[in-house]
C-alpha positions as CSV (number, residue, x, y, z in Angstrom):
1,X,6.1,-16.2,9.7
2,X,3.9,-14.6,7.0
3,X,5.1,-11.6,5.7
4,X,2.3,-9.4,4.1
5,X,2.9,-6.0,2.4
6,X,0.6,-3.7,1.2
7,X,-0.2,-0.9,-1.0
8,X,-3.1,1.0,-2.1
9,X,-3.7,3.8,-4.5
10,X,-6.7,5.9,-4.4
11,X,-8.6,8.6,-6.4
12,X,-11.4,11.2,-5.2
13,X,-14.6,9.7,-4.2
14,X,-16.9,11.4,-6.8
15,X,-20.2,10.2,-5.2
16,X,-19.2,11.0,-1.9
17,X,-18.5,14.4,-2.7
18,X,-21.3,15.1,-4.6
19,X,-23.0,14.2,-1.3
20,X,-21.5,15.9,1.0
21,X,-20.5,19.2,-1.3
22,X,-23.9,19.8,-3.2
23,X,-22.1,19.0,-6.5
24,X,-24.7,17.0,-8.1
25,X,-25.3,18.0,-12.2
26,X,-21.7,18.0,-12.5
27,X,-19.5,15.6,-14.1
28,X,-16.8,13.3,-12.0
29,X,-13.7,16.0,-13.7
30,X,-15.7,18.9,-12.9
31,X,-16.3,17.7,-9.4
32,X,-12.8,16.8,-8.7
33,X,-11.5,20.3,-10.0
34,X,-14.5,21.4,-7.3
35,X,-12.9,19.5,-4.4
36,X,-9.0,20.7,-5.3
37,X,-10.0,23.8,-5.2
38,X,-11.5,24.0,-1.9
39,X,-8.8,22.1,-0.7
40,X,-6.3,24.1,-2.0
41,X,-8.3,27.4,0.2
42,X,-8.4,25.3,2.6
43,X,-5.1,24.1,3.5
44,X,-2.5,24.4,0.6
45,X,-2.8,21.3,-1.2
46,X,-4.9,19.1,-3.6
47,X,-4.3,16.2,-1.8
48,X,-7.5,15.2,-0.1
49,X,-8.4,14.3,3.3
50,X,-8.4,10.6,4.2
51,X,-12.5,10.4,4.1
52,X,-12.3,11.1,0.4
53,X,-10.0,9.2,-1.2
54,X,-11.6,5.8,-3.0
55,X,-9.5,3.0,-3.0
56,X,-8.7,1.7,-6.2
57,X,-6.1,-0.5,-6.5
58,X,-4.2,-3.0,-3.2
59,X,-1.4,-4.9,-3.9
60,X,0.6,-6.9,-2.0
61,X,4.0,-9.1,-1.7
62,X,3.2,-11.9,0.4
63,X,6.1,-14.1,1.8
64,X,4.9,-17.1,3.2
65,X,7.2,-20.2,3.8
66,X,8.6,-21.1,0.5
67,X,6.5,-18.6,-1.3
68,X,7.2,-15.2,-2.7
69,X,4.6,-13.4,-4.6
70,X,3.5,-10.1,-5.8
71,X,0.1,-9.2,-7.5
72,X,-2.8,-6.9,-7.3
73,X,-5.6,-8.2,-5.0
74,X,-9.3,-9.1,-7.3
75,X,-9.1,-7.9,-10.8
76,X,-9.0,-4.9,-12.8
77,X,-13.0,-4.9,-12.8
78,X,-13.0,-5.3,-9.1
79,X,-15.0,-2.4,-7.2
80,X,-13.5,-1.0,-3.7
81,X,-15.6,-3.5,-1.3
82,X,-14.2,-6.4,-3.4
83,X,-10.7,-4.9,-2.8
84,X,-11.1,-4.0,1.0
85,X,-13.2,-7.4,1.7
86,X,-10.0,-9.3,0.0
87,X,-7.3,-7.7,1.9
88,X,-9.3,-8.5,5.4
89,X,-9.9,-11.9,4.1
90,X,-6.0,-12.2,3.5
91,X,-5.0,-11.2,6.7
92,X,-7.9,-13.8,8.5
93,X,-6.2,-16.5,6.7
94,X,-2.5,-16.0,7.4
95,X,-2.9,-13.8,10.5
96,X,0.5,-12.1,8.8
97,X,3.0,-9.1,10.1
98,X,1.6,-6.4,8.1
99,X,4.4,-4.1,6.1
100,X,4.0,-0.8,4.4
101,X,5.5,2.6,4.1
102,X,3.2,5.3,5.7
103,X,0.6,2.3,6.1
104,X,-0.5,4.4,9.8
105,X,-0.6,7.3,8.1
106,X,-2.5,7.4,5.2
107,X,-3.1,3.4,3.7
108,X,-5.1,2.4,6.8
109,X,-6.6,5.0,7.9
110,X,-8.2,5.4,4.1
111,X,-9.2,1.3,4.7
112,X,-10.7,2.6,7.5
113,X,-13.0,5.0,6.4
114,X,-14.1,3.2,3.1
115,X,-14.9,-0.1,5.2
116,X,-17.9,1.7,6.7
117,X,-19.7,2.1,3.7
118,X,-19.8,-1.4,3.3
119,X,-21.0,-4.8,4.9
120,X,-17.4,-6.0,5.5
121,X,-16.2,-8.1,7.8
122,X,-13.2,-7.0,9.3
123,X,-13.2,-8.8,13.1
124,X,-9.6,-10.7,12.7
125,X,-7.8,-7.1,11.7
126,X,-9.8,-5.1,14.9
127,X,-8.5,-8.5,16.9
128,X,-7.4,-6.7,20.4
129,X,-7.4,-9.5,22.9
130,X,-11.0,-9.6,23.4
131,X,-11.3,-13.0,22.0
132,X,-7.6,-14.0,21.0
133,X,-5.4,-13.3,23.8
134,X,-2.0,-13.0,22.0
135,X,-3.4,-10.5,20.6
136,X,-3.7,-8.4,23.9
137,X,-0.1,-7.2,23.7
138,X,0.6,-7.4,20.0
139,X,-2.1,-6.1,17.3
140,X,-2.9,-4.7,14.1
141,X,-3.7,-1.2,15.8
142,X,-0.6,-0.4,18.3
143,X,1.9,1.9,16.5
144,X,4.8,0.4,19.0
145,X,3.5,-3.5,18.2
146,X,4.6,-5.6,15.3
147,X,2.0,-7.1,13.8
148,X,2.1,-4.0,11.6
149,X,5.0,-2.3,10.7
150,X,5.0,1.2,9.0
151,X,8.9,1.4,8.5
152,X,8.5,5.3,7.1
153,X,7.0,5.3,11.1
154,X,9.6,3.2,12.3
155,X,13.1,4.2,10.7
156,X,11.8,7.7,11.5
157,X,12.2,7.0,15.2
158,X,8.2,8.4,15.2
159,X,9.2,11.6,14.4
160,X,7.4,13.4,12.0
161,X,10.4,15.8,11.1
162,X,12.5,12.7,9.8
163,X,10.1,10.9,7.5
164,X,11.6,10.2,4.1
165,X,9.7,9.5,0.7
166,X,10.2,5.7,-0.1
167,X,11.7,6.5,-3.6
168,X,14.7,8.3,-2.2
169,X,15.1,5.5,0.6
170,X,14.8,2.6,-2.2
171,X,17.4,4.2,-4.1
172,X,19.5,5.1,-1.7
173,X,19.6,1.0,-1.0
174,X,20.4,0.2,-4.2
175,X,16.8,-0.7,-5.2
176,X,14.9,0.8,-8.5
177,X,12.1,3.1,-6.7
178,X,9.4,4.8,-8.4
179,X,8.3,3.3,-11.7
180,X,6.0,4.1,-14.6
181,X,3.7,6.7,-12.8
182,X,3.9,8.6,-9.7
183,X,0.9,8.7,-7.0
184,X,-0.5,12.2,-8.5
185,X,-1.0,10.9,-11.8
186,X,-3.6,8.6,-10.5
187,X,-6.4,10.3,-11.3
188,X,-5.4,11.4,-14.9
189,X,-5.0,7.3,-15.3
190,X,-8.1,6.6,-14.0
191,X,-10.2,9.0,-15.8
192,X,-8.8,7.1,-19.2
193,X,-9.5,4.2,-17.8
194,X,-5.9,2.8,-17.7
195,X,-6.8,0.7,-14.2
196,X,-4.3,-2.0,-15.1
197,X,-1.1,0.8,-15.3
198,X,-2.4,1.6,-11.8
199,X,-2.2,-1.8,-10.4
200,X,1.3,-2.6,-12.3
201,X,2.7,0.8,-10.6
202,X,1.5,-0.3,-7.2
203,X,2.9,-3.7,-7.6
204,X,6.6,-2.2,-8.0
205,X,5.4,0.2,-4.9
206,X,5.2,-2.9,-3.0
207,X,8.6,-4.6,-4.2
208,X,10.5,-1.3,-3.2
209,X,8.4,-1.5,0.1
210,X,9.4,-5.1,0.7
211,X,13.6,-4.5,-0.6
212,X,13.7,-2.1,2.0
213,X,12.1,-4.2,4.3
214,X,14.7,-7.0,3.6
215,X,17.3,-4.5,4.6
216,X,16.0,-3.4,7.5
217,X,15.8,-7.6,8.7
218,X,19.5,-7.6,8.3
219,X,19.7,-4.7,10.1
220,X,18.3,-5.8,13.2
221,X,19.9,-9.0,12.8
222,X,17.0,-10.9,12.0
223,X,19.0,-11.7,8.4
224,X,22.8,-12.2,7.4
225,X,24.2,-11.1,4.5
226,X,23.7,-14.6,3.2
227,X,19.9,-15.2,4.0
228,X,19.6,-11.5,2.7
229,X,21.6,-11.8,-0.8
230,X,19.1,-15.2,-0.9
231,X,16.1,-13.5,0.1
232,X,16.7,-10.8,-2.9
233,X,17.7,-13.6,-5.1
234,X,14.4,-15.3,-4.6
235,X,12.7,-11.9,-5.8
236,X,14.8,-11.6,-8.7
237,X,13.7,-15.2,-9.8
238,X,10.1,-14.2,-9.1
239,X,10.5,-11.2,-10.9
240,X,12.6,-12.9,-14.2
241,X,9.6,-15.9,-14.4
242,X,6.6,-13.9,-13.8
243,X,6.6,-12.5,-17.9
244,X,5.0,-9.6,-17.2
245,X,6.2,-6.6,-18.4
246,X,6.2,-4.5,-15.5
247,X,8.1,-6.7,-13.0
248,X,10.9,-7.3,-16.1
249,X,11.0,-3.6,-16.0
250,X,11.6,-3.3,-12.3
251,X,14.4,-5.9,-12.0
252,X,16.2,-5.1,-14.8
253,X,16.1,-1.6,-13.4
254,X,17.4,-2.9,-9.9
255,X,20.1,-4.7,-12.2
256,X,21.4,-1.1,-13.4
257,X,21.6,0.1,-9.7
């Protein structure tokens, strides 16, 4: 089985709202303080609706026979269709279960949206049994079907009312959690044009995403204690060769749990 988790981390689409506000003459700060604001009249918060977030940064842990591996999908110069057309090409070539932590509730939908602006191809990921039959009963879009699994979703019992930030749940299992940066300093790092910190923030995102995964495995019995302590062992080699910065961080961090 391949074993593909994802994270993404967005900032405001300028352009769009330009468009869609009547912003234009201002620049991309002034048009962001814009769009807070009106959201914040508007319900509360600064956090944006799903249409107008741009995705910025996807990275992934992929698990795939023998193979651990954690990276950023395209490069720091990499606009958003490079990033979305990567992660749809990814999951045409290793048709994988699909992991994340709110992925139904904010990381796809946001794919979504910013896939129509562009010439993507996306027909393996809307795969619903129309051409591939075991797909009928088992796709990417079912909340109850495996092929993605949004464990916030899932170890929720689908309950709203009993989500829990993956931070807490990471440390709660032992695991380092948030690194570096949290999600509302994205912008402020993007704006100085630090796209790299993004990426290597992401990255330990998706190791927290994937530890947790691991223990939720051996909690349905799909792992003993023994494949599990090996499983985490294999990340912790990954993680001591790799010689970047970042991933030292994070497991000597996990070592201090």
């Amino acid at each position: 089985m391949n074993i593909f988790v994802f994270d993404i981390e967005t900032v405001p689409d300028i352009d769009g709202c330009r468009r869609l506000y009547n912003l234009h003459g201002l620049s991309d700060d002034d048009v962001a303080k814009a769009v807070f604001h009106k959201r914040r009249q508007q319900a509360n918060t600064e956090f944006l609706p799903h249409h107008l977030h741009k995705v910025v940064a996807i990275s992934a842990v992929l698990r795939s026979g023998d193979q651990f591996r954690v990276w950023s999908l395209g490069d720091i110069d990499s606009g958003e269709q490079d990033l979305l057309q990567r992660f749809y090409s990814g999951i045409e070539r290793y048709t994988p279960t699909l992991i994340s932590w709110n992925g139904s509730g904010f990381d796809l939908p946001v794919i979504h949206y910013r896939s129509l602006l562009y010439p993507i191809n996306a027909g393996h990921y809307w795969e619903n049994g129309s051409n591939d039959a075991s797909f009928r009963y088992n796709n990417y879009q079912s909340r109850y079907h495996e092929r993605h699994t949004d464990l916030m979703d899932v170890l929720a019992g689908y309950s709203a009312r009993a989500n829990a930030p993956l931070e807490e749940i990471a440390g709660l299992c032992g695991f380092p959690g948030k690194m570096g940066m949290s999600g509302s300093q994205v912008w402020d790092e993007y704006l100085q044009g630090n796209i790299g910190n993004i990426r290597d923030y992401c990255e330990t995102d998706v190791l927290n995403t994937y530890l947790v995964y691991l223990s939720y495995e051996r909690n349905r019995g799909n792992l003993d204690q023994t494949q599990y302590q090996s499983e985490c062992q294999r990340v912790r080699d990954s993680l001591t060769t790799s010689g970047l910065d970042h991933l030292l961080a994070f497991e000597t961090a996990w070592l201090e749990q």
